[in-house]
C-alpha positions, 0 to 999 in steps of 0.5 A, spaced: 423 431 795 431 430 798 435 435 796 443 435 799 445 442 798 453 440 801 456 435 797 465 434 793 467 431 788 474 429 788 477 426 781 481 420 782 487 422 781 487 426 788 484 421 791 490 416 790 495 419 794 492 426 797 498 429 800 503 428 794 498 430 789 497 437 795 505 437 796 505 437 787 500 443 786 502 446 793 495 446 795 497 444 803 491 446 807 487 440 803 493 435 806 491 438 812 485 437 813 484 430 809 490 427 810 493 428 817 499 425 819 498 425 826 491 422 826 487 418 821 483 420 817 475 421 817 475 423 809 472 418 805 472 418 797 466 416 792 466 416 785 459 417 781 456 411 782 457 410 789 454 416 790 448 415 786 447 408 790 449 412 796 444 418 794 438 412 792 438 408 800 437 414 802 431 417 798 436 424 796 433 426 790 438 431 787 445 432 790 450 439 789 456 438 788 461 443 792 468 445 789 473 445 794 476 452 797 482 452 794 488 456 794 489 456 787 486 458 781 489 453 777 486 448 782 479 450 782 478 450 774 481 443 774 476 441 779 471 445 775 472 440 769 471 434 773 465 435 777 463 438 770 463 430 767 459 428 773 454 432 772 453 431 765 453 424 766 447 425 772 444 432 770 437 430 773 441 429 779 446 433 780 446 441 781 454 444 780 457 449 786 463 451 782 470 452 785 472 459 785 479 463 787 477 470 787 483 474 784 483 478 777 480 472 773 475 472 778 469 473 772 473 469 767 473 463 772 465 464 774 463 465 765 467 459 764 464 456 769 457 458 768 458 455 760 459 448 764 453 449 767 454 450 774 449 455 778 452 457 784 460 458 787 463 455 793 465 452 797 469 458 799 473 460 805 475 467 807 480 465 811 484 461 806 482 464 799 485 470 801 479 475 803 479 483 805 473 486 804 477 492 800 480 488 794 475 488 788 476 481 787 471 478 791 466 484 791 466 483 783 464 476 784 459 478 789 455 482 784 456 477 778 452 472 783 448 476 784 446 479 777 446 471 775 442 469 782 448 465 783 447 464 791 454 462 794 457 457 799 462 458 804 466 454 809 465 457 816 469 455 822 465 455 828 468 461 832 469 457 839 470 450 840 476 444 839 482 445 834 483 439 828 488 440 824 488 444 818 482 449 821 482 456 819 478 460 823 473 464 820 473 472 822 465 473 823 464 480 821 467 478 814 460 474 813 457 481 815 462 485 811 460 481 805 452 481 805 453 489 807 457 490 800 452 486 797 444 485 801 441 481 795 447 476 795 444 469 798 450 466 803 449 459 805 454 459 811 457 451 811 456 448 819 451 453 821 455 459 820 460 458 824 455 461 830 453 467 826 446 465 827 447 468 834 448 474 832 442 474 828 438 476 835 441 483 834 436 487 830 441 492 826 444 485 824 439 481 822 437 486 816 444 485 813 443 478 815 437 477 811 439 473 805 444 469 809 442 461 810 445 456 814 446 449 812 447 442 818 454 439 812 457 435 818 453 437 824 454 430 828 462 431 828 461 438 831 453 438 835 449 435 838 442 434 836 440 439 839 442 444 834 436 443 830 431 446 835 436 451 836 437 454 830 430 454 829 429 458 834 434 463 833 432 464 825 426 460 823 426 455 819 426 457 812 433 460 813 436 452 814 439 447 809 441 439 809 448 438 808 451 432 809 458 433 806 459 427 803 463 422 802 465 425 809 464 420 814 460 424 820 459 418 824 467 416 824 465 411 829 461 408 825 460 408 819 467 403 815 464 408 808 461 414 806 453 413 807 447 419 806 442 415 810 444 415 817 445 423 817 438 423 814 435 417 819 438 420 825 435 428 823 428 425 823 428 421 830 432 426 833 432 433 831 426 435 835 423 437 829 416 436 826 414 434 818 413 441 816 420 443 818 423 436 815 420 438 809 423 446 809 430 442 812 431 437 807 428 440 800 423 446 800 428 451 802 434 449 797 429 449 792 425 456 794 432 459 794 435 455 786 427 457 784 427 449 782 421 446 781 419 440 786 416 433 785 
């Protein structure tokens, strides 16, 4: 079983014309980053019958659908209702991660959100979504996760390493900051983490770091394939999750459109990894940390 834990699902009408729908509801980090001027785009869009298709070649089971960090509340509860449609339209295939911006509405933002039949929030950004680790905002949605096992995912931004436009860097000890204010929250960190996973080698960080994972969402545009055996090393397998951030095109240069199958492909004839880790990577894992039962 094939479970891609780090997936988005852009409505239509973003997906039109990106920068003037980000210039209308004044989200500019989402124009930045998948629709430079200076550049072309790696961003690639779908809609829910070409990711099934997508998700079919490639033997994906089930997909999660990621909200986008955005930079308003109203952004994030019409994203919701979007992604919620897919998810009523493929309930056996799609699992929902709901958008969130923590401020005072944070727990109505997560209750209705839950009613739509999301089971986990993210992905979230500290460094755009306006985070500290004194304001109650995040803290209450930390402990409602938890009380609810909703794991979240947030966006990390690797801690050295080339500037692209729109890219935030992500304070690291945030990470830590959060898990130590919430030890039983289970953290997926998106593109292994930002480099955290290093940091695990401490002994006093590792136990705050225990219920933190790390998913591989958009590795080949960051890594090389070596990446795999080493985050392996630095933290065992069962702390590691497949993402492939579709509809990203991770192979800019080779792929025309969005495809899960080349990442997959790719991870198994590359990685260094053996059959019993591929099954803890692709499925096992996610599955142990939502309690889904697998095929």
């Amino acid at each position: 079983m094939i479970i891609d834990c780090h997936t988005h699902a852009y409505p239509s009408e973003l997906v039109t014309n990106p920068r003037d729908w980000a210039k209308e509801q004044r989200e500019s980090h989402w124009a930045d980053l998948v629709a430079p001027v200076d550049r072309p785009s790696i961003q690639g869009w779908s809609d829910l019958d070409s990711m099934l298709v997508s998700m079919d070649l490639a033997c994906v089971d089930q997909a999660v659908l990621l909200g986008w960090y955005w930079e308003h509340e109203s952004s994030c509860r019409w994203h919701n209702e979007a992604m919620a449609k897919w998810m009523q339209a493929a309930p056996e295939r799609l699992i929902g991660f709901a958008a969130i911006y923590p401020n005072e509405n944070v727990i109505d933002q997560l209750e209705t959100a839950k009613d739509l039949g999301f089971r986990g929030a993210g992905e979230l950004h500290l460094g755009v979504q306006d985070f500290d680790t004194a304001k109650s905002h995040w803290r209450a949605m930390a402990r409602w996760c938890v009380e609810n096992e909703w794991p979240i995912n947030c966006h990390a931004t690797e801690a050295a390493g080339h500037d692209h436009p729109g890219s935030v860097p992500t304070p690291l000890q945030d990470f830590v900051s959060l898990t130590e204010a919430e030890p039983d929250l289970k953290l997926i960190l998106a593109h292994w983490g930002g480099g955290l996973a290093f940091f695990e080698q401490n002994p006093k960080l590792r136990k705050s770091l225990e219920n933190v994972y790390y998913d591989c969402a958009a590795s080949p545009l960051l890594y090389d394939m070596d990446i795999f055996r080493n985050m392996v090393e630095l933290v065992g397998i069962d702390k590691l999750l497949f993402g492939s951030d579709y509809p990203l095109r991770v192979f800019p240069q080779l792929e025309k459109s969005p495809e899960m199958l080349r990442y997959i492909r790719t991870i198994r004839e590359e990685s260094g990894l053996n059959v019993t880790e591929l099954d803890c990577l692709f499925g096992a894992n996610f599955a142990r940390i939502m309690s889904l039962e697998r095929s």
